[in-house]
Steps between C-alpha positions, in 0.01 A plus 500: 500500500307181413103456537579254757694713705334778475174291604660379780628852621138626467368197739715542770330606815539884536734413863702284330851481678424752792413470806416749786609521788524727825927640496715758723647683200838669569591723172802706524668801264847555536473923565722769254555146257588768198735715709693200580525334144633858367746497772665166412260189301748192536542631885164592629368176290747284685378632789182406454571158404696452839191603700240289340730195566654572833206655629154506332486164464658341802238738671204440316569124519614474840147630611311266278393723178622475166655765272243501162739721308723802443456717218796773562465679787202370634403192682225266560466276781161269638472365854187303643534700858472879498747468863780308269484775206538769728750359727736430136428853374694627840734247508585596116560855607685426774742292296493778187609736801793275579545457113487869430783616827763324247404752243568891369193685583416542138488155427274363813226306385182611672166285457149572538306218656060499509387194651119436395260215611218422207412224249694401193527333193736215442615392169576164556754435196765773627351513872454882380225734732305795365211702623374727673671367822860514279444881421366643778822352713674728229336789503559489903900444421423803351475670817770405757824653534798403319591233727181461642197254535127639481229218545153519431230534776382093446902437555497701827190353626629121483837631616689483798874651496788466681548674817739694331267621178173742507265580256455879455136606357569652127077571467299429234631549078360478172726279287561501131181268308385467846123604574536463879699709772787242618581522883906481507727456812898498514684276666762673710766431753374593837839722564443695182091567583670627858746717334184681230293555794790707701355823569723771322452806280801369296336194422156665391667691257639385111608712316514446115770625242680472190520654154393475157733385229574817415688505845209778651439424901193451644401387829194497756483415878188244599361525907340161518278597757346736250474270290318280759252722551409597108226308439567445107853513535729757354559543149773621262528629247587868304187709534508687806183510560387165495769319673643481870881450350605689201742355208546738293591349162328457153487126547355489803101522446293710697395249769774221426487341821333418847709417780299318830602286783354120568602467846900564501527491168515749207388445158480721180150429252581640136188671382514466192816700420603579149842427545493253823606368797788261592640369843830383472483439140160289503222719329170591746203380304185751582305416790735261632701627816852427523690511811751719571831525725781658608748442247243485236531693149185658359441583158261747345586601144856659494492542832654258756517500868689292791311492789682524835461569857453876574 
């Protein structure tokens, strides 16, 4: 580098080529993204290629964002109304679940959607965003459902859905890097809030099973209404005496895992596990709660379990 160049590098103002600006953030993670490449690359990439064309971005531009990038799995979308970004994150997963009934169940493509309101940074050469904004709307994707949307409590607040759509109170979590509690609610079809809400012991009880790779069974049954009422949650893990469910496996740790409930929905908190936690393939960073579902596979060391209606 020249003296002149680097002179004129060093005088440039410190914001040179950003600007900030107030942005709906939509960030999306396409859920079990490993599973599907080791089931078939050229397929499940082709996939992927047919839904950001057909639908992410006839969506995203049709209610007047922009798609910033892809990078894989994931991807990144800015609006200038908080209404607009939500009402493309459920009009995305409506079309995935169109996309998805022309599919083998092993090869459905399920996406996380968070939806976060906050300020970013715009790099005004390749119209780029970062900050804190950019990965808090990430961390929230984080959260939802495989073919899901989560928003932030700022989202909800400037919000009004369809007739059709609800938000369903998640409470209050500590995210990754993030110093405060983050209020989160899902967005939800009103028919499938009805259907959670149905009283029936059936439906307040999971139950949890599986095996290790060694082909050993294991399996637990879950009352969600105990769980309701356990302050702290339930935890599991191998020692007896210290936790609610029992695994008992050498990779499990002691107190592997806490189960709770945010409204309707359950998540599972790593604490810290030696071996760790996965859901569906994704690993469950401590401290971070990750939703779970029917359908849903949860990994702890060797041991994984399918959880299902009991």
């Amino acid at each position: 580098m020249t003296r002149e160049r680097a002179s004129e590098i060093e005088s440039r103002p410190l914001d040179w080529g950003m600007q900030r600006r107030l942005a709906a953030i939509v960030h999306a993670d396409l859920a079990g993204f490993t599973r599907l490449m080791e089931g078939g690359e050229s397929r499940t990439f082709r996939h992927l290629k047919t839904a950001q064309i057909d639908i992410w971005r006839p969506a995203i531009v049709s209610g007047g964002g922009r798609l910033v990038g892809t990078a894989g799995d994931a991807m990144l979308a800015e609006f200038s109304s908080a209404v607009a970004a939500v009402s493309a994150a459920i009009d995305i997963q409506e079309r995935m679940a169109l996309f998805n009934e022309a599919l083998d169940d092993t090869q459905r493509m399920l996406f996380r959607i968070g939806v976060h309101l906050g300020e970013v940074i715009v790099d005004q050469e390749d119209q780029n965003i970062f900050g804190d904004g950019v990965n808090l709307a990430a961390r929230i994707q984080g959260l939802a459902e495989p073919g899901g949307v989560v928003v932030s409590r700022a989202v909800r607040d400037m919000t009004e859905l369809r007739i059709d759509y609800a938000f369903v109170d998640a409470g209050e979590h500590r995210l990754k890097n993030v110093s405060r509690p983050v209020h989160l609610f899902h967005v939800r079809h009103a028919a499938r809030i009805s259907a959670t809400r149905t009283p029936s012991t059936a439906r307040r009880t999971v139950r949890f099973e599986g095996a290790d790779s060694a082909r050993v069974a294991y399996a637990f049954d879950l009352s969600l209404d105990r769980l309701a009422s356990a302050a702290g949650g339930m935890v599991i893990g191998r020692a007896e005496g210290q936790c609610e469910l029992v695994v008992s496996h050498a990779t499990v740790s002691r107190r592997h895992a806490r189960l709770t409930l945010a409204g309707d929905v359950l998540q599972i908190e790593d604490l810290g596990s030696t071996n760790g936690t996965s859901v569906d393939g994704k690993p469950a960073s401590p401290g971070t709660c990750t939703p779970l579902q029917v359908g849903s596979r949860l990994r702890m060391g060797d041991v994984e379990l399918s959880i299902r209606q009991a």
